[in-house]
N, C-alpha and C positions, 0 to 999 in steps of 0.2 A: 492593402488593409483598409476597411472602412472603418471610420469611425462615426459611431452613435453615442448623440448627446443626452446620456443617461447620467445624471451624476450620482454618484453611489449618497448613500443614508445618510443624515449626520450623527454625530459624535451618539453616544450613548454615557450612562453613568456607568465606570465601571461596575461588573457584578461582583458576586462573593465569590464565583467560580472564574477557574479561571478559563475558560469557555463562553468567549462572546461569538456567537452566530452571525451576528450582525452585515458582518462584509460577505459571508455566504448567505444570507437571504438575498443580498442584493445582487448576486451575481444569479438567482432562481429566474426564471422566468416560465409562466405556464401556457398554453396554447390550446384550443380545441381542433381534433382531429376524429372526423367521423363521430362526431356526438359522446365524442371522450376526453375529459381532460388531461393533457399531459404536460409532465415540468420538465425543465430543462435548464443547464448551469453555464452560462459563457464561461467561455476556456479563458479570454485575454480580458484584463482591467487592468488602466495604461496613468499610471501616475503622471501628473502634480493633480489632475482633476478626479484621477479612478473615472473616466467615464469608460464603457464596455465598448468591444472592438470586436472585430471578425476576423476570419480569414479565408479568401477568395479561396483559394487553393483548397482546402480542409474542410472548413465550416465552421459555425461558433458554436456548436458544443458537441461532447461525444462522450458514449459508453465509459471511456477508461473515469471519465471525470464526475459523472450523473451515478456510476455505481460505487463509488467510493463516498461520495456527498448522501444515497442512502444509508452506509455502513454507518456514517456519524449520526445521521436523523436517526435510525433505529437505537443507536446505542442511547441519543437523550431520548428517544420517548421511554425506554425501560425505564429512567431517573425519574422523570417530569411528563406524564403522558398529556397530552394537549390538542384539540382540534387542529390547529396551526400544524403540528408536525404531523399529525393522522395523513394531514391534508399532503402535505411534501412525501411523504412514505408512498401516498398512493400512486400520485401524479408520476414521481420518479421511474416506480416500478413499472407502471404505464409505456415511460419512456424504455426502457430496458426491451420489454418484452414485445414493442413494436420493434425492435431494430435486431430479433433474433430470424434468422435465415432459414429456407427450408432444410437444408443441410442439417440444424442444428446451431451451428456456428452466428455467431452476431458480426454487425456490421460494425462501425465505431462512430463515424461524423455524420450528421445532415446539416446541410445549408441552410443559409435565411429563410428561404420560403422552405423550409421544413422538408424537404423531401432529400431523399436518402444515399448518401456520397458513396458508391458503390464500388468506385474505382481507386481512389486514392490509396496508393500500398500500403500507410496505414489503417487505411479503413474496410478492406475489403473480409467477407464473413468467410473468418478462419480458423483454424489452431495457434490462437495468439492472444497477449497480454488480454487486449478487451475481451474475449470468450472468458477469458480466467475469472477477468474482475467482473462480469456479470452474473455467473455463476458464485463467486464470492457474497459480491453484494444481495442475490437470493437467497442463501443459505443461511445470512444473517437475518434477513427479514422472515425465514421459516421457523425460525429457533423465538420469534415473539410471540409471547401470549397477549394476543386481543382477535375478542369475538368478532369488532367489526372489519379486522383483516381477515377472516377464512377462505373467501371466497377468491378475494387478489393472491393470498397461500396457495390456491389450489391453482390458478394460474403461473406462480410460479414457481411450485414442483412439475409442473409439467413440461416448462422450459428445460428446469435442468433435468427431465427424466429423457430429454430426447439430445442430448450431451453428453450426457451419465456415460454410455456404451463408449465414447471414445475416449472420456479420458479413464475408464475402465483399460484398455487396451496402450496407454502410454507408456515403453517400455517391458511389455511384456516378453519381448524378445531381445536381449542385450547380450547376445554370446560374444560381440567384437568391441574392441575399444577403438577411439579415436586418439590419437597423440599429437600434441603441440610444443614445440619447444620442451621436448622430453617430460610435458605435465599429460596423465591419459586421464582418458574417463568412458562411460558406457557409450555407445557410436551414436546411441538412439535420444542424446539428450548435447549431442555433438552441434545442433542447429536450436534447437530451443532452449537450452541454459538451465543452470541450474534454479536459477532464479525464475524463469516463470514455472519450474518445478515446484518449487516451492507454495507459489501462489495458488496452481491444483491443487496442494496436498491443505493448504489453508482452507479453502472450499469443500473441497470432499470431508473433511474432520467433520467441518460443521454439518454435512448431507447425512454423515454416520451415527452423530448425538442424536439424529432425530431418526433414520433409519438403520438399525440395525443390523448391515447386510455383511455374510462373512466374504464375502467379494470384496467389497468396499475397504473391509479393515484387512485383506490380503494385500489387496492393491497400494494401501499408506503404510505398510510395511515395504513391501519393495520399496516403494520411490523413496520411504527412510534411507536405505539400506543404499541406493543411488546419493542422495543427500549428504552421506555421512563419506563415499567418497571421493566428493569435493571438498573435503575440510582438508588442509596442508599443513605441512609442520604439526608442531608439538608444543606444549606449555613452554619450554625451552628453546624451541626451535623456530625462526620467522619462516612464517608468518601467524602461527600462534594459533592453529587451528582455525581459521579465515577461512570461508568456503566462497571457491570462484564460483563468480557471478556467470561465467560463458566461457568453456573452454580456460584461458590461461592468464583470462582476466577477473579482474575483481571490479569494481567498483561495488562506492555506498546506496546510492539510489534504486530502494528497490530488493535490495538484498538481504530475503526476511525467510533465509533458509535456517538458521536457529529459532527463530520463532516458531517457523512449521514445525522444524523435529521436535522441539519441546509438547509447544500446543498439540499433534499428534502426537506423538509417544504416551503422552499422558492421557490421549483419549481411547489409545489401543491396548493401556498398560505394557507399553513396550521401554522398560526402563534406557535402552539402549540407546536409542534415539532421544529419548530426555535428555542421555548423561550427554549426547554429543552434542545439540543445543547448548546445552549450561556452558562444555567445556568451550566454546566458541564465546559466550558471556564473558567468562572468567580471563579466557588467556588473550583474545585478542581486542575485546573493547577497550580495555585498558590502553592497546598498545594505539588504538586508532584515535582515543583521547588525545593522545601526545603529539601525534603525526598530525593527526586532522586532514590526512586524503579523503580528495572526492574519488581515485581511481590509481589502480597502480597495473603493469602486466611483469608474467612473469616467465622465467627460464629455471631450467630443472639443471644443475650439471653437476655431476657427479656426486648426485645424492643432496645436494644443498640449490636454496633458492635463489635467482640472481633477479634483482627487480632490472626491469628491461625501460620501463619507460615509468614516470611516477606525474600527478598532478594534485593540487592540491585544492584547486578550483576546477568550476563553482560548488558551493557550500550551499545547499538547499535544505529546506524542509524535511523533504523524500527524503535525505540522506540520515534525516536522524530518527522518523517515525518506525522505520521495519528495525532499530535498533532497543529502540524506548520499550517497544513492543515485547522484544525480545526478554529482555531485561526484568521488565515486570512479569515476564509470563516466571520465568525464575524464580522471582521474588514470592509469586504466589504458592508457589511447590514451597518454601523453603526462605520465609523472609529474612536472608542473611543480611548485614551493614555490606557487604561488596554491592549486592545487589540493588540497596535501598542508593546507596551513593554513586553507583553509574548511572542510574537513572535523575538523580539531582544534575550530575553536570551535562546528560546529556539535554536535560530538562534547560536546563539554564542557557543552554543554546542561543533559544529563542527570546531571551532575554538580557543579551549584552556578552555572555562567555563564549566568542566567540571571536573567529580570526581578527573581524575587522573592529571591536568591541563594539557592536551596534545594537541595537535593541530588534529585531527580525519580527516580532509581535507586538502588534498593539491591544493591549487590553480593553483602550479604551473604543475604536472602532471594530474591533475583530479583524483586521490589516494583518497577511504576513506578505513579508517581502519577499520577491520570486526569487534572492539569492544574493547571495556575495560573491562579485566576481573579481575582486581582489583585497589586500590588506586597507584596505585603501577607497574601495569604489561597492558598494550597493546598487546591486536591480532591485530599484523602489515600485517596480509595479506590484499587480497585486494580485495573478490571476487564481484558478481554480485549483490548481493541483497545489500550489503553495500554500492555500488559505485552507485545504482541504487537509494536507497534510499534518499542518500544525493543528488544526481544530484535533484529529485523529487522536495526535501527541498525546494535546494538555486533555484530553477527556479520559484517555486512559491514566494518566497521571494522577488527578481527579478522585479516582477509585481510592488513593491509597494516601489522606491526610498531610502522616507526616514524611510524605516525600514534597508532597504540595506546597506546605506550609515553609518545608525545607529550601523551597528554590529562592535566589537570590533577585528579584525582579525590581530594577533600576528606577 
């Protein structure tokens, strides 16, 4: 690992929001490439100094982290539209759409000298997370109204128009199931999970609000219908309607297949997939409150669920954003007190309720911490996916006052 003597921003006054940018500006970096400008987010920032790091192996930045960090710029320029973020929306997008493959498929890492990691197995242009979240993070920036994005829009409907066709085609054949430790599921979702399932069906929602295609909303009905069974148990039964994240596993990180069936269902009016969103809201956050697993796997026998392996570390960001998300999407259909109070303590996380009681977010620099990896010990660094994910959190949190005002922040 190199390290580069960049020392991150100092302090800021806290704002009124509780979204400080600050430590994600500092992790931005822009570059000219063929007479274009493009931004880009280092992956790793390495506490007591926060100076930015690399990695030999990998590279210091990629798709999964640059399309998630547009998702937050586009949601503040809808609040606060601004040159500054005009500026980061374009550069980003920039970056995304260099790194999409002729395939269709995007690549994920480039190296210091910028050019493009082709090989590394997480980064090679595929049917995988990065494809998802760049298509994601498109879909969000289609859905903005501003005249002087038309042109960059129209660059990137064309990205995901030459995508479109295959995740058209995911699961259109699922006559056979896969089985694990007597839990089954469709054979065609037996290697891609349900959770990057979910993250298409997140993407394409948004492709649908803006196009109109009865393909489109055929398609987020199946993979609903896929979606819904993955969800186990019953309001009474463990695990409380929980949908595995892969085959017979669950983990939190990532697993925002309630969010999808809700935010779909409600874009298809397919009440079905709402109610089974909600019902995953309702019967298992509660129970994951209590637990506070980062991950559990499981065994089917004789009709009841035996947990096979459980862990409860590490405690990230990731693990509470596709939750929060979830939660609020809920609250918007139907603002019950379940809904408004899962989202407080999942909120409060990030600010002290939490295994190690530590404060995971700083208000005052935009700092989150890359995890809790015991009752006892915090990973004080800082990097992108942490500071990304928490930004995610508290901006949708944001939306909704008296949840905002409701959190307990130390």
């Amino acid at each position: 690992i190199l390290l580069l003597a960049l020392g991150c921003s100092e302090s800021i006054t806290p704002p009124k929001s509780l979204v400080n940018g600050e430590h994600l500006h500092h992790l931005y970096e822009a570059f000219e490439e063929d007479d274009q400008e493009i931004g880009s987010i280092w992956i790793y920032c390495e506490a007591p100094d926060y100076l930015l790091v690399t990695d030999e192996d990998e590279g210091y930045t990629c798709v999964d982290d640059v399309a998630r960090s547009l998702v937050f710029y586009v949601n503040e320029y809808k609040v606060k539209p601004n040159d500054s973020l005009l500026t980061k929306i374009t550069t980003l997008t920039n970056f995304i759409l260099d790194m999409q493959s002729e395939d269709a498929f995007f690549y994920n890492f480039i190296f210091p000298d910028k050019s493009i990691n082709k090989t590394h197995k997480n980064s090679v242009a595929q049917p995988n997370w990065w494809s998802w979240r760049a298509f994601w993070a498109l879909s969000e920036l289609a859905l903005l109204e501003e005249s002087e994005l038309i042109e960059l829009q129209q660059a990137a409907d064309e990205a995901m128009e030459k995508l479109l066709p295959y995740m058209l085609r995911v699961c259109q054949k699922n006559e056979t199931d896969y089985s694990v430790e007597g839990i089954s599921g469709p054979a065609c979702i037996e290697d891609i999970g349900s959770d990057q399932v979910a993250l298409l069906v997140i993407g394409l929602t948004n492709y649908y609000q803006k196009n109109d295609n009865p393909a489109i909303k055929q398609q987020l009905a199946r993979l609903g219908q896929i979606l819904m069974r993955q969800q186990l148990g019953d309001a009474n039964t463990f695990p409380f309607y929980a949908s595995m994240s892969w085959q017979n596993i669950w983990h939190a990180w990532g697993n925002s297949q309630a969010y999808a069936l809700i935010k779909a269902g409600n874009a298809i009016h397919n009440e079905e997939m709402v109610y089974a969103g909600i019902r995953e809201v309702e019967n298992f956050y509660p129970y994951y409150l209590k637990e506070r697993l980062s991950h559990f796997v499981l065994k089917k026998n004789e009709g009841e669920f035996e947990i096979l392996e459980k862990e409860r570390y590490p405690q990230i960001a990731y693990n509470l954003r596709p939750m929060i998300y979830a939660t609020l999407e809920a609250y918007k259909i139907e603002p019950k007190d379940l809904y408004s109070d899962l989202a407080i303590e999942l909120g409060n996380w990030f600010f002290g309720n939490n295994q190690a009681d530590a404060m995971m977010y700083d208000l005052e620099s935009g700092r989150t911490y890359d995890g809790i990896v015991s009752a006892s010990q915090i990973n004080k660094n800082s990097g992108a996916e942490s500071t990304i994910e928490a930004l995610l959190s508290l901006q949708a949190i944001n939306k909704y006052p008296e949840i905002r005002d409701s959190l307990k922040i130390k």
